[in-house]
Structure formats: C-alpha cells, structure tokens
Legacy VTK file of the C-alpha trace (Angstrom):
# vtk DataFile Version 3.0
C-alpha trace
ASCII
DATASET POLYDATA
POINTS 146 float
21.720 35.920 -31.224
25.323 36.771 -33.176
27.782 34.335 -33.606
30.171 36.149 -31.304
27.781 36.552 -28.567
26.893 32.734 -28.956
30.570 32.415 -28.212
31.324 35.294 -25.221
28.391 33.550 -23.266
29.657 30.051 -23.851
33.195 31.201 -22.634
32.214 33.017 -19.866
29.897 30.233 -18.919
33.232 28.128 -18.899
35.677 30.372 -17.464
32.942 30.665 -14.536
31.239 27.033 -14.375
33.762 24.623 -15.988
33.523 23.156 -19.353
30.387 20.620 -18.164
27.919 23.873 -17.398
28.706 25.198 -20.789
27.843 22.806 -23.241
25.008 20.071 -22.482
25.718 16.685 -23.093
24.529 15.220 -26.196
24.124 11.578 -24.356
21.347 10.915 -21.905
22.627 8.410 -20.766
25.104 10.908 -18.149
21.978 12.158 -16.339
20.158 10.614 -14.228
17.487 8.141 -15.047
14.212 8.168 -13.764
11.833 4.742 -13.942
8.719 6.290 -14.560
6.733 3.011 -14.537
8.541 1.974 -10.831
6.736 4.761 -9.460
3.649 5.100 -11.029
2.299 1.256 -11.182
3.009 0.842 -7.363
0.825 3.862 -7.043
-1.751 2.224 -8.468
-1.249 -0.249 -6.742
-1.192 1.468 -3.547
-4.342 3.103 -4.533
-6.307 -0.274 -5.234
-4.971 -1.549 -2.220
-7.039 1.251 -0.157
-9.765 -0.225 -2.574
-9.578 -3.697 -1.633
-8.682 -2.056 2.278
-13.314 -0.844 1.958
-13.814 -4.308 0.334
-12.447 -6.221 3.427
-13.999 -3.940 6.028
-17.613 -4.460 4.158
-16.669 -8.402 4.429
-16.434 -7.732 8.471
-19.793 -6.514 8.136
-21.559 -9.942 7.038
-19.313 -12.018 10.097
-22.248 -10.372 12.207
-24.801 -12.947 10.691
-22.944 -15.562 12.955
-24.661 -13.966 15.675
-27.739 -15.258 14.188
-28.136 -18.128 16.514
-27.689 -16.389 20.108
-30.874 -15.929 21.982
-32.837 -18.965 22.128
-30.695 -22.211 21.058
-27.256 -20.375 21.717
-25.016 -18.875 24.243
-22.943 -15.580 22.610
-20.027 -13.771 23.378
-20.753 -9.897 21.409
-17.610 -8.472 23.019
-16.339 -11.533 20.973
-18.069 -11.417 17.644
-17.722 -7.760 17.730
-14.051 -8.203 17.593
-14.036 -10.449 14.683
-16.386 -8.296 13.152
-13.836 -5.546 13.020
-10.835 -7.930 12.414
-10.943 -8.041 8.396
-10.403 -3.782 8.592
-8.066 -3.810 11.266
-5.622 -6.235 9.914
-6.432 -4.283 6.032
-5.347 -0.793 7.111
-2.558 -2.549 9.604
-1.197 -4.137 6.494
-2.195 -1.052 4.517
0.180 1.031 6.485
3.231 -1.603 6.078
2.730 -1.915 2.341
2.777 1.916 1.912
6.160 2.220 3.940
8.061 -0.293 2.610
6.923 0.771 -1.275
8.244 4.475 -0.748
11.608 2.713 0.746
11.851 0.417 -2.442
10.839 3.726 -4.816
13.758 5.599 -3.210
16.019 3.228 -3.412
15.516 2.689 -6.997
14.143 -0.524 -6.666
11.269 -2.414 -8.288
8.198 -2.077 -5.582
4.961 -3.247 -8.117
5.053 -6.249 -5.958
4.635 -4.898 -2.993
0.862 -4.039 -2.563
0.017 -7.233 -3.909
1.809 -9.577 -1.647
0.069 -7.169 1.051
-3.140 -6.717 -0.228
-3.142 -10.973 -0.798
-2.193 -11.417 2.706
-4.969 -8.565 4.048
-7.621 -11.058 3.195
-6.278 -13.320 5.943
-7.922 -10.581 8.148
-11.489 -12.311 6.951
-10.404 -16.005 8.127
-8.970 -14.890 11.553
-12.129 -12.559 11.750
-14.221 -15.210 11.384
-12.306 -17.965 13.792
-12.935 -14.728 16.222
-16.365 -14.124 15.752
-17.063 -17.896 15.667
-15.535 -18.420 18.909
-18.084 -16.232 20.093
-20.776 -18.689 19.940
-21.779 -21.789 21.813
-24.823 -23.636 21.000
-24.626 -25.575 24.384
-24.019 -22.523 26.672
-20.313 -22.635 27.395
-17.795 -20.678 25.531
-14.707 -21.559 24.526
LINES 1 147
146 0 1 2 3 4 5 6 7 8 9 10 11 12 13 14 15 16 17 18 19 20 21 22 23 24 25 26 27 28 29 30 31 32 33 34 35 36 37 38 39 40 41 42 43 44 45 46 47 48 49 50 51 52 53 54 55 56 57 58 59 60 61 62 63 64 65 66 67 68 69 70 71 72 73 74 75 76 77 78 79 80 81 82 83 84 85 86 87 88 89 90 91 92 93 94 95 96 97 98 99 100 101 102 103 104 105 106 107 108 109 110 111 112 113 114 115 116 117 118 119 120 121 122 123 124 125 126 127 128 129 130 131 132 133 134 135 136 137 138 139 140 141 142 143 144 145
C-alpha cells in the first residue's frame, strides 16, 4: 500500500473513530488481561472432580457388604442400608454441583478459583463416612434397630 494511502486511511480512521481506533497501542498492558491458567487449571479441576464424583459412588457400592450379617444372626433395615449405600454419590454430585457454581462465579470475577474443587472434592469423601454411619445403623445383631 502507498505511503499516502497509508496516511488517508489512518486519517479518516481518526476523523471517524478518534485517535485510539487509528493507531494500536504499542503497550499491552492497556488491554485487557486474560489469566489463562485461572481458567484452565480449575477446569481441570472441575473435570477430576466428576472423576473422583464415579470413585465415591463405586465406594457406595462396597457399604452393601454390611448387609452381610442380616438373615440368620441379624435384624436389617434395607430401606436403611440402601440409603447409605447411595449416600457417598448423593453428597459427590450435591457437592459437585456447588463446586461448579461457585468456580464460574470466582472465574468471572477474576478471581483465583484452583482451590475450589479441591476443598469440595476433599469434603465429598465425607459422603463415604455418613454413608456408612447410615448403612450401619441399618443393622442390629440383637433384633432391635436403632
């Protein structure tokens, strides 16, 4: 492109714009800055966390061996176990759900969210105690339940 057409575009651009359309800025700094590693980690995160969110509901599986005991030397509650049984996903995916909402919050806002899914994901594996206090409930070796 000619010299002089360089220039007609460049002051028609700022007759028609203002002077910050028609030359870029030479420091990045002006624009704005993106934190490519506060959005992709939690991501990652995010995506483990659904991960560890299989891992917990395969734990719930194994609280059925409690039910080992009920026939002959035990009284047992199924509704009961049942319920603990399904705890360890329920609370996972409940606490799933939270850590996904309040990440995209902290990513909009700019803020540092890595920690996030792993305070979340650390807590989800409280599911598997309370699942098991449940499920253990659910059995009485003398006949009465609790």
């Amino acid at each position: 492109m000619p010299q002089d057409a360089l220039e007609r575009v460049v002051t028609h651009t700022t007759e028609r714009y203002g002077a910050a359309m028609a030359e870029p800025s030479a420091d990045p700094s002006t624009g704005p800055r993106v934190n490519k590693h506060g959005i992709v980690i939690p991501i990652i995160l995010l995506v483990l966390q659904v991960g560890s969110v299989l891992v917990f509901g395969a734990f719930g599986l194994f609280i059925a061996f409690i039910s080992d005991s009920c026939g002959a030397s035990s009284t047992c509650d199924t509704d009961r176990i049942a319920l603990g049984m399904m705890t360890p996903l329920g609370v996972a995916v409940l606490f799933f759900l939270i850590s996904l909402v309040h990440s995209i919050k902290r990513m909009r806002a700019d803020e540092s969210a890595w920690w996030v899914p792993i305070v979340w994901t650390t807590l989800s594996a409280s599911g598997i105690v309370i699942g098991f206090i449940v499920a253990a409930s659910g059995v009485a070796a003398n006949g009465s339940l609790v």
